[in-house]
LOGU-712971 format. One record per atom (N, C-alpha, C, O): residue in one letter; chain; atom name; x, z, y; residue number from 1. Coordinates in Angstrom, 3 decimals. Atoms other than C-alpha are relative to their C-alpha. Layout:
MARTOR type mol atom        X        Z        Y seq
MARTOR    A   A   CA        X        Z        Y NUM
...
END
This chain:
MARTOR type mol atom        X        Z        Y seq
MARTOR    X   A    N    0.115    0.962    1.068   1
MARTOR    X   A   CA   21.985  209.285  -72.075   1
MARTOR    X   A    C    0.624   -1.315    0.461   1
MARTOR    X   A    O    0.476   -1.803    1.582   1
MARTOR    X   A    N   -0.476    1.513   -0.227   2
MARTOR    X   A   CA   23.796  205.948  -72.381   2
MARTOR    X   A    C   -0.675   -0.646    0.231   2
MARTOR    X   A    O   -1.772   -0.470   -0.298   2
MARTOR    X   A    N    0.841    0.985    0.216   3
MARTOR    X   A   CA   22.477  202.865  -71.223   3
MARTOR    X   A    C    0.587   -0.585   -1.006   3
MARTOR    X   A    O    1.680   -0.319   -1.506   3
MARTOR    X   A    N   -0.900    0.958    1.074   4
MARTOR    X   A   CA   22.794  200.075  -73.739   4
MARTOR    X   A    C   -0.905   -1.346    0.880   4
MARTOR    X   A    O   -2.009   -1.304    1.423   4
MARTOR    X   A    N    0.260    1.273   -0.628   5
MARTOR    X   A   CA   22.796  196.101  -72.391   5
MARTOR    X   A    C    0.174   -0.424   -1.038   5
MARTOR    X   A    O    1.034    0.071   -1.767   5
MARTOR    X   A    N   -0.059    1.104    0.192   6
MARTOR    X   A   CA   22.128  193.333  -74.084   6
MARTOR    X   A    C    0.190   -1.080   -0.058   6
MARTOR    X   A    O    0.387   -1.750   -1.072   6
MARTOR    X   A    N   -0.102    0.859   -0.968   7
MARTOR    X   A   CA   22.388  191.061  -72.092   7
MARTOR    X   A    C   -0.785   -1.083   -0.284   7
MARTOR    X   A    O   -0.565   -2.149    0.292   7
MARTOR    X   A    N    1.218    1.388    0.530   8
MARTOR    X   A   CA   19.395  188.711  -73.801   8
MARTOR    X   A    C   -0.738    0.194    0.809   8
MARTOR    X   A    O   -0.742   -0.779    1.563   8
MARTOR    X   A    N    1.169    0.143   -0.849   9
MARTOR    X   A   CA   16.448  189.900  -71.669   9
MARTOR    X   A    C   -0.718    0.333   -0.958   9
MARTOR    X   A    O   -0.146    0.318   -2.048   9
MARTOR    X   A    N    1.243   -0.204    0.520  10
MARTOR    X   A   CA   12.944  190.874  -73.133  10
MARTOR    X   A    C   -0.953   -0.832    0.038  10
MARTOR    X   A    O   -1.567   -1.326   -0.907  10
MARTOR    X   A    N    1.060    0.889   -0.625  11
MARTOR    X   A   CA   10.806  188.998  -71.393  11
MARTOR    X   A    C   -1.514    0.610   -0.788  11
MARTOR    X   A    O   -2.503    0.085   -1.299  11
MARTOR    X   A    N    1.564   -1.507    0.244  12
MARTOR    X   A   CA    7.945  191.743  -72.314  12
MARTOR    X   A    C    0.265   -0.126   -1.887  12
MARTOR    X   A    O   -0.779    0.130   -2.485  12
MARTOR    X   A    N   -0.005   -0.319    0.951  13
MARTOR    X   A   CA    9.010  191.709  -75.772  13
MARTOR    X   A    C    0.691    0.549   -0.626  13
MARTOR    X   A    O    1.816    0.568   -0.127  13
MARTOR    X   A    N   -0.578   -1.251    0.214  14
MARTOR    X   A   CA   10.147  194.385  -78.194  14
MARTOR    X   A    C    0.290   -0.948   -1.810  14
MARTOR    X   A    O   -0.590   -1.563   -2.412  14
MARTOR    X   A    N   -0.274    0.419    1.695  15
MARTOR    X   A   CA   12.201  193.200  -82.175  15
MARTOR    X   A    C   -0.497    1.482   -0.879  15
MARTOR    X   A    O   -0.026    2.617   -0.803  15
MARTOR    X   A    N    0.272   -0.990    1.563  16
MARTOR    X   A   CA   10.422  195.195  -85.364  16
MARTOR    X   A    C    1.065   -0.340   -0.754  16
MARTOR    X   A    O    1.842   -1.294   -0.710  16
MARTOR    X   A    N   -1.268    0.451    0.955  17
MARTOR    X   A   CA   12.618  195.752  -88.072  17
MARTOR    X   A    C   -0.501   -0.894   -0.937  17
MARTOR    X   A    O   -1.670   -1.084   -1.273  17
MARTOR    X   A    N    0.801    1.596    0.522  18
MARTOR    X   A   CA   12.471  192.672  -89.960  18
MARTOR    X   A    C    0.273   -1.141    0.806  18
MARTOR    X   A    O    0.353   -2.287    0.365  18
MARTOR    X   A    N   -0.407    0.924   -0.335  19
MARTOR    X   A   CA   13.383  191.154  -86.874  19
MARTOR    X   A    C   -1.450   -1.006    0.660  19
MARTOR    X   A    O   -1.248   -1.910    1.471  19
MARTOR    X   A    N    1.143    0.324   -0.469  20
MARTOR    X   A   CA    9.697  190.093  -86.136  20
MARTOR    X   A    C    0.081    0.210    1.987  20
MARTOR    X   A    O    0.756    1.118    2.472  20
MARTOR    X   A    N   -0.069   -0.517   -1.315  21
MARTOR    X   A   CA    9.132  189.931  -82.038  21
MARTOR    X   A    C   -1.422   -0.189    0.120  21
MARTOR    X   A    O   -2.197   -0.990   -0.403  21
MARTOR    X   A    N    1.633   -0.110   -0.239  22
MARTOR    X   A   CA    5.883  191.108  -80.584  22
MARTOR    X   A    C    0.292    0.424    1.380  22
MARTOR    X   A    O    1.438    0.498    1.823  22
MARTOR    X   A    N    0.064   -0.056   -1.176  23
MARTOR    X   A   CA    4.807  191.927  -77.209  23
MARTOR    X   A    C    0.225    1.269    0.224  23
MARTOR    X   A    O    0.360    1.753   -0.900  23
MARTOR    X   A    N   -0.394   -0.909   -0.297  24
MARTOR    X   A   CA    5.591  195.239  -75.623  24
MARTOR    X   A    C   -1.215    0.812   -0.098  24
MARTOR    X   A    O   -1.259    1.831   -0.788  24
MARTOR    X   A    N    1.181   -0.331   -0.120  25
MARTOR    X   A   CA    2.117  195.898  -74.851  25
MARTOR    X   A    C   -0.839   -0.202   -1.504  25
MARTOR    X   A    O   -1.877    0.459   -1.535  25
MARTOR    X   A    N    0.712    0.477    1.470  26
MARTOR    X   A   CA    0.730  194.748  -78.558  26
MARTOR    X   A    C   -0.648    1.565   -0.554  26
MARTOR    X   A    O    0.033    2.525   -0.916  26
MARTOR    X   A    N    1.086   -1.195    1.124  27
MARTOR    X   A   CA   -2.109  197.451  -80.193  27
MARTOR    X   A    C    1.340    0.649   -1.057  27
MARTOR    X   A    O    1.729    1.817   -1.067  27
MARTOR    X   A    N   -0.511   -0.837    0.691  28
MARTOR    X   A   CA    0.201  197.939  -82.672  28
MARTOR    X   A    C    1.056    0.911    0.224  28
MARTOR    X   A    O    1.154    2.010   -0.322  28
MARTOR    X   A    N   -0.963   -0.809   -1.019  29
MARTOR    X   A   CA    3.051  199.146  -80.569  29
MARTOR    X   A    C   -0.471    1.651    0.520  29
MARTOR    X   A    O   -0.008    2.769    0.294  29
MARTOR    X   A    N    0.976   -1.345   -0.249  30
MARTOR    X   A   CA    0.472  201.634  -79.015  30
MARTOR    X   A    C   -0.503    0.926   -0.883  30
MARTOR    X   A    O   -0.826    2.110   -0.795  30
MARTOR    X   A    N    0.625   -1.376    1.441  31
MARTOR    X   A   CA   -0.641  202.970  -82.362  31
MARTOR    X   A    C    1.259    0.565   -0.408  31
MARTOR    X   A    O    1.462    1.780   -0.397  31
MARTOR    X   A    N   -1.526   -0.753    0.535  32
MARTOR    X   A   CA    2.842  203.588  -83.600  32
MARTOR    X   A    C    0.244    1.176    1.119  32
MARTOR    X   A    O    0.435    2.325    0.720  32
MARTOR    X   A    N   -0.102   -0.644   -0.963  33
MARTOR    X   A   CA    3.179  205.124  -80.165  33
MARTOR    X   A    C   -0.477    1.485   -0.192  33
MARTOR    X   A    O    0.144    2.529   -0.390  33
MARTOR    X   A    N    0.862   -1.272    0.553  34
MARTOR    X   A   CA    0.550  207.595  -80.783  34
MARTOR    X   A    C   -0.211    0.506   -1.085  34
MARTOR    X   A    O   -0.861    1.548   -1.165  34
MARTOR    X   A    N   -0.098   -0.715    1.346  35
MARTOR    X   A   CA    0.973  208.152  -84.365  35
MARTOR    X   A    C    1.836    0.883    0.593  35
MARTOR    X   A    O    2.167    1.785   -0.177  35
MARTOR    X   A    N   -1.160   -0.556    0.414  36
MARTOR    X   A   CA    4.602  209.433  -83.435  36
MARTOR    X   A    C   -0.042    1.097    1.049  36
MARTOR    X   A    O    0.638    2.105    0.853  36
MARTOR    X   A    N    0.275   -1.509   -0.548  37
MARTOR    X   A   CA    3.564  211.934  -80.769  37
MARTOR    X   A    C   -0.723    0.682   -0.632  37
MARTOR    X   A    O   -0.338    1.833   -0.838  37
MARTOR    X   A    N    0.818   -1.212    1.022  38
MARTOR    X   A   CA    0.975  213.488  -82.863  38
MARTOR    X   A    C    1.008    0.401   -0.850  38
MARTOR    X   A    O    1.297    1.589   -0.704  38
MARTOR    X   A    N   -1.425   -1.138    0.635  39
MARTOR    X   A   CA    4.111  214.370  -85.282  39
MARTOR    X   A    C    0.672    0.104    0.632  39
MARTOR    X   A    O    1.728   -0.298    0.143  39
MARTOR    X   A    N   -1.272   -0.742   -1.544  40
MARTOR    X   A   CA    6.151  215.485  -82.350  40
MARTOR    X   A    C   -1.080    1.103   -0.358  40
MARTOR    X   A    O   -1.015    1.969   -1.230  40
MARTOR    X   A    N    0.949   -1.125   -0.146  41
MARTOR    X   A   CA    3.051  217.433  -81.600  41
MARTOR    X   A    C   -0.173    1.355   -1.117  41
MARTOR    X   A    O   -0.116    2.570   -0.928  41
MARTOR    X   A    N    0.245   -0.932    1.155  42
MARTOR    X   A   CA    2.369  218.791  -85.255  42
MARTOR    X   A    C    1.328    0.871   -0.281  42
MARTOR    X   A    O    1.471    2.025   -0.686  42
MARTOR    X   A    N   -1.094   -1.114    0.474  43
MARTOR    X   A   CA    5.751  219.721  -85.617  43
MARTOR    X   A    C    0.495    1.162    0.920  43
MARTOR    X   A    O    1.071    2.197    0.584  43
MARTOR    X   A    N    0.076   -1.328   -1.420  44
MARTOR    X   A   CA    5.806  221.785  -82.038  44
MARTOR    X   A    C   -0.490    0.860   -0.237  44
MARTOR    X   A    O   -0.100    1.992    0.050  44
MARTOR    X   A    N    0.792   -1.140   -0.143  45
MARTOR    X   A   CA    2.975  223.342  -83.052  45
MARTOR    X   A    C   -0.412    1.160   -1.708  45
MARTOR    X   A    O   -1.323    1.969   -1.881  45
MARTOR    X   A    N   -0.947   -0.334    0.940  46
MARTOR    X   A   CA    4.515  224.445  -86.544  46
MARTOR    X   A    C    0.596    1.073    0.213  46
MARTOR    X   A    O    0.373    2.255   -0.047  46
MARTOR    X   A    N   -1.294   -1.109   -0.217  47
MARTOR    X   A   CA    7.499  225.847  -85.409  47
MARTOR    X   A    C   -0.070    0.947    1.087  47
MARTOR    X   A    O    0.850    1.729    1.326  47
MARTOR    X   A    N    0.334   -0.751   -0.772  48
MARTOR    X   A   CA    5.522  227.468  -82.574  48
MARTOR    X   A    C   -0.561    0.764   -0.785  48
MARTOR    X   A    O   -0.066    1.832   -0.426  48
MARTOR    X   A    N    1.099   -0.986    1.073  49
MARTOR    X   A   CA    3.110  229.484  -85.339  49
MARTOR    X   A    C    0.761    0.486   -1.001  49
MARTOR    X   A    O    0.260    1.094   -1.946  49
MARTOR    X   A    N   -1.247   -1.010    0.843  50
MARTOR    X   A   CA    6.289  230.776  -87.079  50
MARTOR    X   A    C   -0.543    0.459   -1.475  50
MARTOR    X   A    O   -0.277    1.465   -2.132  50
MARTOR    X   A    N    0.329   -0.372    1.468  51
MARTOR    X   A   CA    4.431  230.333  -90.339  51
MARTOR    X   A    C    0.861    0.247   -0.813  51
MARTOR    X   A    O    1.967   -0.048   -0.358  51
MARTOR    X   A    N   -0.829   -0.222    0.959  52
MARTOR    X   A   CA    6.171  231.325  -93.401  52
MARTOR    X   A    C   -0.051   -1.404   -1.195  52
MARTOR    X   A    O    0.856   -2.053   -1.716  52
MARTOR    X   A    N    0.111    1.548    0.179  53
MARTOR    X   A   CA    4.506  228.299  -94.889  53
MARTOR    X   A    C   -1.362   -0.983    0.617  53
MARTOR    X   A    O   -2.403   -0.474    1.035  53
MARTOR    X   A    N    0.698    0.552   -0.609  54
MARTOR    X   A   CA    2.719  225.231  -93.714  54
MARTOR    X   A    C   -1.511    0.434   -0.534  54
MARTOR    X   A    O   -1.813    1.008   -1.580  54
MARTOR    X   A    N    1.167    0.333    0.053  55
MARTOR    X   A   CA   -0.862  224.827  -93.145  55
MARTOR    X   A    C   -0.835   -0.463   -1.030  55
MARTOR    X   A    O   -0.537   -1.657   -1.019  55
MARTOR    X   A    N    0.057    0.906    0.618  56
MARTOR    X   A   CA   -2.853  223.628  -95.944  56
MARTOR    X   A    C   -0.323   -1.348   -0.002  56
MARTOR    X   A    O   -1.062   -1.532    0.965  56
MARTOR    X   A    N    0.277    1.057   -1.076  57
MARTOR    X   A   CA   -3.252  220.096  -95.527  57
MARTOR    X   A    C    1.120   -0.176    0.473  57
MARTOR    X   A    O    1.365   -1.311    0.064  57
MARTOR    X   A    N   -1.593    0.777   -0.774  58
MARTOR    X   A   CA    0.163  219.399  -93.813  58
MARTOR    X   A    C    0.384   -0.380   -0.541  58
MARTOR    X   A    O    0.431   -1.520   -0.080  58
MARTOR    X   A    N   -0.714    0.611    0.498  59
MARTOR    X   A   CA    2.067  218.394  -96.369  59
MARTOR    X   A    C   -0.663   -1.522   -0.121  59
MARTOR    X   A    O    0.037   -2.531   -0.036  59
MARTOR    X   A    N    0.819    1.487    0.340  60
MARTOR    X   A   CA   -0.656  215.353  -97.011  60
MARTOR    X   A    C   -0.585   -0.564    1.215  60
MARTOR    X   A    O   -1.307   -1.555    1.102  60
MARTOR    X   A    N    0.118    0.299   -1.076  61
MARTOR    X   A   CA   -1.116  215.044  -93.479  61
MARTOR    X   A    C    1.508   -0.743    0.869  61
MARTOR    X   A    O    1.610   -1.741    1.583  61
MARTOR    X   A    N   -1.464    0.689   -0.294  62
MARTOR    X   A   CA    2.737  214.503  -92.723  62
MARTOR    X   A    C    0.186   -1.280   -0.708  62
MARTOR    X   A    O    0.766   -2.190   -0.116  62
MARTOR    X   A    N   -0.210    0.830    0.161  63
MARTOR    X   A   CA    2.601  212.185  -95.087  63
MARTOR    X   A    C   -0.545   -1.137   -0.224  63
MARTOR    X   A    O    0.009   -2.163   -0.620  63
MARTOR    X   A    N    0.605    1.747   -0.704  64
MARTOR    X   A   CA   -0.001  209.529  -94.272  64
MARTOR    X   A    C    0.622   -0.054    1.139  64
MARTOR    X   A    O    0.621   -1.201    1.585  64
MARTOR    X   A    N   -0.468    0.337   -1.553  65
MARTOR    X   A   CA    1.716  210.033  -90.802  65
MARTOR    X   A    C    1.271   -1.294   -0.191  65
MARTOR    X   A    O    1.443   -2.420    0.274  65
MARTOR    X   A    N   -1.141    1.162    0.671  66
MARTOR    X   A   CA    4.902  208.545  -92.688  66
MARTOR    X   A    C   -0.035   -1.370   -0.389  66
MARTOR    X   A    O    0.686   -2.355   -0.227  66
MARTOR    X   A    N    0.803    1.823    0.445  67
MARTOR    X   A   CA    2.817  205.657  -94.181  67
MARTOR    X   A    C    0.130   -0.514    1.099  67
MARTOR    X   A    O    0.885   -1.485    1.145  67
MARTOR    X   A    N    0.732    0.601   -1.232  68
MARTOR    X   A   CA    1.757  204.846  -90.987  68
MARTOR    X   A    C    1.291   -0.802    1.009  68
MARTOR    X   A    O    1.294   -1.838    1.674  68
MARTOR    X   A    N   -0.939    0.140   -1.208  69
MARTOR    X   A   CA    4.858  204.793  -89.007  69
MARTOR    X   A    C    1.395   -1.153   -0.958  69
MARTOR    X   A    O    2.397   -1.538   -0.355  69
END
């Protein structure tokens, strides 16, 4: 994978879109964090169970995940 430079610095902080800057470490950072492995996760464990169709419940589960993120 490429690096990519900047060449601004962080200084522990990360731009939202919008352009907003927050801290690296910030709660909400961490929740996004963990809302986006749980759909990594859900969708691993999906396409591991070779359903024909989803779960019931997934479709409205994928998509508060979407809200969220």
């Amino acid at each position: 994978m490429a690096r990519i430079y900047t060449r601004r610095g962080d200084r522990g902080q990360t731009q939202l879109p919008g352009g907003r800057c927050v801290a690296k470490h910030a709660q909400r950072l961490e929740c996004l964090g963990a809302v986006d492995e749980l759909s990594a996760c859900i969708g691993l464990a999906r396409a591991l169970l070779q359903e024909p169709s989803p779960p019931a419940g997934a479709a409205r589960l994928a998509a508060s995940l979407g809200r969220i993120q």
